[in-house]
N, C-alpha and C positions, 0 to 999 in steps of 0.2 A: 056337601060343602059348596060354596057358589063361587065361580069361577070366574078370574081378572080376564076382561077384555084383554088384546097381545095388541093394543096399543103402542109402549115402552119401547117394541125396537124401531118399530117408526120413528119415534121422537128423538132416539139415539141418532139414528140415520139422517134425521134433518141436522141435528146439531153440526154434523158432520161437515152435511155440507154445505150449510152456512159459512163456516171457520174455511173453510177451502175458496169461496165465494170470497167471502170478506180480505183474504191475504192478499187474493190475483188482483182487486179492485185496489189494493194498499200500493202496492207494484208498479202498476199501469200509470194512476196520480204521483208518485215521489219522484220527483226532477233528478237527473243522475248528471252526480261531478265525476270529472274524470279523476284518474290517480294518477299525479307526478311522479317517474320513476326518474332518481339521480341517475346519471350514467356515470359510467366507468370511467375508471383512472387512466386507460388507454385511449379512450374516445378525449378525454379532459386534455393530455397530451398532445395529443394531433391536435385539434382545435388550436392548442395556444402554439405550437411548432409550424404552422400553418400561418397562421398572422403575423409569427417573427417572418419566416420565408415571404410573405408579400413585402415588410419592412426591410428585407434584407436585398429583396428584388429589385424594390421601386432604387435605395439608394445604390446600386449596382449603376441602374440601370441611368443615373444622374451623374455618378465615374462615368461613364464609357461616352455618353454624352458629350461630356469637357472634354474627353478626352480627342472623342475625336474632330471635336472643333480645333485643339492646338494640334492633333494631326495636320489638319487641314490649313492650318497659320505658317507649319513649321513648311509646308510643300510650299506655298506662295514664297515665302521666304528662299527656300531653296531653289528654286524657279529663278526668282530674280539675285542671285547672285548671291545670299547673306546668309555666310558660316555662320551660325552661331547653337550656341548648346539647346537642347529640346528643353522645352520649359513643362517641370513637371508641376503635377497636380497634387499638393498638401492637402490632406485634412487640416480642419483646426487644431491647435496645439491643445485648447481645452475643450473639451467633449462635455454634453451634458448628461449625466450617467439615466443610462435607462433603466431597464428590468436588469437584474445582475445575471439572468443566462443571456442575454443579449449583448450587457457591457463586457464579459468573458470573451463571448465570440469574436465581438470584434476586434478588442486587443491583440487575441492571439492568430486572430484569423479563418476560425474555425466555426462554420456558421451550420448549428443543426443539427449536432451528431447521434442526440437521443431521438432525433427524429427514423423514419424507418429509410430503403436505398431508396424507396423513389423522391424524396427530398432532396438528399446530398448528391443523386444524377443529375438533375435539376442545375444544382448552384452549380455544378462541376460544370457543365456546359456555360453557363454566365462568365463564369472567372475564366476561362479557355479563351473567350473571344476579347475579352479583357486583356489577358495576356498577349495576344496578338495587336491588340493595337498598341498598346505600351509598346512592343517593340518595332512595330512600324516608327513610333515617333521617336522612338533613339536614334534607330540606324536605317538610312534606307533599305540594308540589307540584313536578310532577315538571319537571326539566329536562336538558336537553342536556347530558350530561357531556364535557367538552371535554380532551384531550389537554394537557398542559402537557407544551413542550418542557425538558428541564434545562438550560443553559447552562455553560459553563466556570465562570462566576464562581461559582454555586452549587454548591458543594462538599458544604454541608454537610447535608443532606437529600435520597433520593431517590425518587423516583415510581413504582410497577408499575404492572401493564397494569387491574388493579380500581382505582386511584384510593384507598391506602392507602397513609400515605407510609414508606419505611422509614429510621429513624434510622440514621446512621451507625454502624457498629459503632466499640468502644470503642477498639481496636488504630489505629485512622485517623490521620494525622498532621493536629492543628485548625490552623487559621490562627493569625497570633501578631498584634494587633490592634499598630498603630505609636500610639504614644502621643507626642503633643508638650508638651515641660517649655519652662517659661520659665527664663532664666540668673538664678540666683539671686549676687548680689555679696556680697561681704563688707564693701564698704564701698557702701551702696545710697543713694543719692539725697544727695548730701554739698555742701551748699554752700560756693561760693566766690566773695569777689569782687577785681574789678581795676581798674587804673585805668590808660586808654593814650590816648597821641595819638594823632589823625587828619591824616594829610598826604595830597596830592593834592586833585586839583578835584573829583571824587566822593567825598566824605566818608562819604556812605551805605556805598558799594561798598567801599570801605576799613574799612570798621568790618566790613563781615562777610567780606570778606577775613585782616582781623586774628584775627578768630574760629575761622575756618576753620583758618587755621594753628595758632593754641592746641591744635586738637580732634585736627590731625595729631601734634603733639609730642606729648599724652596718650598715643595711642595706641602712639608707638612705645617706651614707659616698659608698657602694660600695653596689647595689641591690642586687647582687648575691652571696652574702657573706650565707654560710653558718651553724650550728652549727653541731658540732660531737659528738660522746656519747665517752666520757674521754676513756672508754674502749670498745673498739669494738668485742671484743670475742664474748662477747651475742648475737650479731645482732642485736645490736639497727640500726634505721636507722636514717641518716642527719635528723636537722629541719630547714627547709626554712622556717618558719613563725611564727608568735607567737602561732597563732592557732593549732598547731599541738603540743603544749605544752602539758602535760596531766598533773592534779594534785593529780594524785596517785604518793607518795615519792620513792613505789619500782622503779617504772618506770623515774621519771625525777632524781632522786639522778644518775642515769646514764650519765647525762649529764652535770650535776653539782655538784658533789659529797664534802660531806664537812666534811670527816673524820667521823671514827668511833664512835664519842661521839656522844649518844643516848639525850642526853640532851642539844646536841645545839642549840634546837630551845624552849627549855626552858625560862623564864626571869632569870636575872642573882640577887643575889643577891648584894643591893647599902653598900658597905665597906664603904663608905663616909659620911655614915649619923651616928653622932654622939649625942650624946644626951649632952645639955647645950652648942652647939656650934650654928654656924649660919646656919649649913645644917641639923637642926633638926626638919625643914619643907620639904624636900626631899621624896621622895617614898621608901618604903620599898627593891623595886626590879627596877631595868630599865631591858629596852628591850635588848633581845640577839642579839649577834654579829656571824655573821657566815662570812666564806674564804672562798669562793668555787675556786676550778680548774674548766676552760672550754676549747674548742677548737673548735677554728674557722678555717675557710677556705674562702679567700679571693683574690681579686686580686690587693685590694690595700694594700700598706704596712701597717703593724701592729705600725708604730709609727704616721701613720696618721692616723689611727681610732684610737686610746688611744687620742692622742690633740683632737681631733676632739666628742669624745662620753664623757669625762674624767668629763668637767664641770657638763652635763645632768645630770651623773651617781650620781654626788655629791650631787644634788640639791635634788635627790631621795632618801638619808640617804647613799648613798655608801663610804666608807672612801678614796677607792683608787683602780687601774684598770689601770693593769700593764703586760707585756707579763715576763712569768717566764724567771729566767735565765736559768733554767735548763727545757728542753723541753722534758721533762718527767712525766707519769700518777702520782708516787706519789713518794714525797723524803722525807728525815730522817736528823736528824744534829747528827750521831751517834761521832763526836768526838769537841772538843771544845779546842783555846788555849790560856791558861794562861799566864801572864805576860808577855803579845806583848800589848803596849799601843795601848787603843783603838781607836783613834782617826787618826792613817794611815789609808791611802788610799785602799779603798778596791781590786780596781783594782788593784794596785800595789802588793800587800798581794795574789791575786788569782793567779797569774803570777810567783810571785814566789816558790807557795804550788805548783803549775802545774808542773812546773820546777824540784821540788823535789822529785816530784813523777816519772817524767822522769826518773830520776836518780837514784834511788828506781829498778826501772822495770829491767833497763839496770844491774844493779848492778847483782841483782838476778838470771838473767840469764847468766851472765857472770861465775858467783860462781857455777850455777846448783842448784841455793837454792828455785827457783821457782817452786811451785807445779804446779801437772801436771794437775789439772783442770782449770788454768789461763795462761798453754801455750802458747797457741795462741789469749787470750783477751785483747782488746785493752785498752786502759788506759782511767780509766772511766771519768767524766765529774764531775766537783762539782765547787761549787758558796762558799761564803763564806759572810756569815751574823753577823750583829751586834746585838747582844740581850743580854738580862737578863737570866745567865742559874737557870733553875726550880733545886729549893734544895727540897729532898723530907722530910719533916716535916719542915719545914720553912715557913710558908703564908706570904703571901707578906705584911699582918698588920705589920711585927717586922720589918719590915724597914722603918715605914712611918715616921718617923721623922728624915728621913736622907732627911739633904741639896737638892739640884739639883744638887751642882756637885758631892755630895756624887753617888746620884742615876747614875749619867753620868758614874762613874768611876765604877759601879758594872755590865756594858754591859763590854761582852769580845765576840772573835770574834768564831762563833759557824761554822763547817765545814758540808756542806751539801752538799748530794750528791744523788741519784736513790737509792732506797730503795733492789732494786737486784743486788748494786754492792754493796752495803755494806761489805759482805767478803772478797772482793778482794781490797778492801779500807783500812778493817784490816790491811790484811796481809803485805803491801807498806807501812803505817802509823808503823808498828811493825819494819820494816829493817829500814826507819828514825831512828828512835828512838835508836835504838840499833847499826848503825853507826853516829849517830850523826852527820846527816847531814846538820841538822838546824842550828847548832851550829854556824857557817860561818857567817850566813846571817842574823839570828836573834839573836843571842847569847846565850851564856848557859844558862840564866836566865829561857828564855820560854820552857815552859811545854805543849807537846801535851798530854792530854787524851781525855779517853773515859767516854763520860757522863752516868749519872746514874738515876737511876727509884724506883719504889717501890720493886720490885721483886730482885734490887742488894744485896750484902750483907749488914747489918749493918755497918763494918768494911767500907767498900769501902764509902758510902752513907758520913760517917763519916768526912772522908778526904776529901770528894770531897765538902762536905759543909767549912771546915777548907779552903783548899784550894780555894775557891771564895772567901771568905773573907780576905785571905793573897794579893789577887789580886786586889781589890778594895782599900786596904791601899797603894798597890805598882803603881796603878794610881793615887790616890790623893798623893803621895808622888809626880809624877811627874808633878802635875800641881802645886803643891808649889815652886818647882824649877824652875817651868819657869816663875813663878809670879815673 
């Protein structure tokens, strides 16, 4: 058989290292790019914690700056003579917001903390010598600067680590201060008075029982309705509710005051009960009647709570419950006038006295005959009522066998008016009289005087009872004539 030349492993072997040849030459020619390695999230920290600390350095280092230029102001200053307060160094109130770990820091004053200690040793030395000049420029002498903690409630100011405070920036939501209004009424301080029996053996507790329920029925005509103390000098204060009544009399007679008789809340003695007649089964005494003045405050009108609480009041022993005419703590009927028949119109009769009085004023100062403590006083207010005038030693027994129209004809018309104008009511009632300026409009018949009391003279007391009397025949003369 004929045998292959051993060629084959040669040509293997070159192959070989041709491909070995051919890679190293591949190698040697391809240009080599580097490979970018991201770094770390700790490396990436420091970097950027490192450029806040140069931002936080450089503006440090523009505080300390100012600051110690007005150090250096505040010693000239103090050198030549001139107290005056160290003038500190504000940020701007509005900040332009940075990175948000940076606008954090410096609000709160805390510049760096995820950075590592050789940072925060760093800013601790900056702020240290910060600290020291600030308090060079407070006080010449040097003292302990003390940390103040911020608290929740303090919102609006806040502290860094140098002892400069920083104003809230402008974007902040302020507090909204709670402001307290008082109830302003429409109809404020309005008086009213009433007149009601007292039944049961506590007369006291009954009369501010009666009250109490008044204050309730106001309220359910207008919730808000108030009561006031007649006189406020004392410092009573408003009752909004029955419960705030008190039943000691120094304290509620302030609110409902029913004149100075100590024995109004007494029983009264029965005039009625006569012996051999048909009221000789009667009581000895019935129960007292008391007026009291009060004053409300409301916002609905005062003739719709009177319609409205009037019947209530009635059903509870009240006789009547009424806003005065005269809106005044206490008034007087210091004068009263005779022979003006009684049965004109009130209104008509106050209109005209008003009118008289005008005329009176003008007069007086026209003449110079006005005193100089009513100068400048305006012309007082007064109402004018129909009643029975009180004769002193006369009890109203010596007339019980007078008719009805007897009785009708012994009311005359009684002048009432504020118990602190009285003088000046004198004095205007006095220039009438003496120009005779009635005389026009009522005629010379009628007679203005001044009524009378226990303390008048006998003399006067005298006439003035003669005088009622003359005026009770000069009204029943006029009801025969017109019969």
């Amino acid at each position: 058989m004929k045998r292959t030349p051993s060629t084959i492993p040669f040509i293997i072997l070159f192959a070989i290292v041709a491909f070995l040849v051919s890679c190293c030459t591949a190698s040697y020619f391809t240009p080599q790019f580097p490979i970018r390695i991201m770094p770390s999230r700790a490396t990436r920290s420091t970097q950027e914690a490192a450029r806040r600390r140069q931002d936080d350095e450089a503006m440090a280092a523009v505080i300390l700056q100012k600051q110690k230029n007005a150090g250096k102001n505040d010693g000239l200053k103090a050198s030549n003579g001139d107290d005056t307060n160290p003038i500190q160094v504000f940020l701007p109130s509005v900040v332009s917001p940075p990175s948000a770990p940076n606008l954090t820091s410096l609000l709160t004053g805390h510049v760096g903390q995820e950075v590592g200690n050789q940072a925060s040793s760093d800013m601790d030395i900056n702020l240290q010598e910060v600290e020291q000049v600030e308090d060079i420029a407070k006080s010449p002498k040097k003292k302990k600067s003390k940390k103040v903690k911020s608290t929740k409630e303090d919102t609006s100011t806040k502290r860094d680590r140098s002892g400069s405070n920083l104003k809230k920036s402008s974007f902040a939501t302020q507090p909204v201060a709670a402001t307290s209004s008082v109830k302003d009424y429409k109809f404020e301080r309005v008086f009213y008075e009433a007149g009601l029996e007292l039944k049961g053996e506590d007369k006291y507790n009954a009369y501010v029982k009666h009250i109490g329920n008044l204050l309730e029925n106001i309220q359910l005509v207008d919730p808000l309705a108030i009561m006031h103390a007649v006189d406020e000098s004392g410092g009573a204060k408003p009752l909004g509710s029955k419960s705030e009544m008190s039943t000691n009399m120094t304290v509620f007679l302030a609110y409902a005051p029913v004149g100075r008789n100590a024995k109004a809340f007494q029983p009264k003695k029965n005039n009625d009960r006569r012996k051999g007649r048909k009221g000789k089964d009667e009581p000895d005494t019935l129960d007292p009647s008391v007026y009291p003045t009060m004053v409300f405050s409301s916002d609905v009108d005062p003739e719709i709570i009177i319609s409205r609480v009037t019947h209530e009041f009635g059903r509870a022993g009240g006789f009547y419950f009424r806003k005065k005419q005269l809106q005044c703590e206490e008034t007087m009927t210091p004068f009263i006038i005779y022979f003006l028949y009684t049965f004109n119109d009130i209104a008509t009769l106050r209109g005209e006295l008003t009118s008289l009085l005008e005329e009176a004023l003008q007069g007086m100062k026209d003449d110079l005959t006005l005193p100089d403590e009513f100068e400048y006083a305006s012309l007082p207010d007064i109402n004018i009522r129909r009643g029975v005038p009180k004769l002193p030693g006369q009890p109203g027994s010596n007339f019980r066998d007078y008719s009805r129209e007897m009785q009708e004809a012994r009311r005359a018309h009684l002048i009432e008016c504020d118990i602190k104008e009285i003088p000046f009511l004198r004095v205007l009632i006095g220039y009438i009289k003496e120009m005779k300026l009635a005389v026009r409009i009522w005629g010379g018949h009628t007679h203005i005087t001044e009524t009378v009391d226990w303390d008048s003279p006998k003399g006067d007391v005298s006439r003035f009872v003669r005088m009622s009397q003359d005026h009770t025949n000069y009204n029943m003369s006029l009801v025969s004539v017109q019969v």
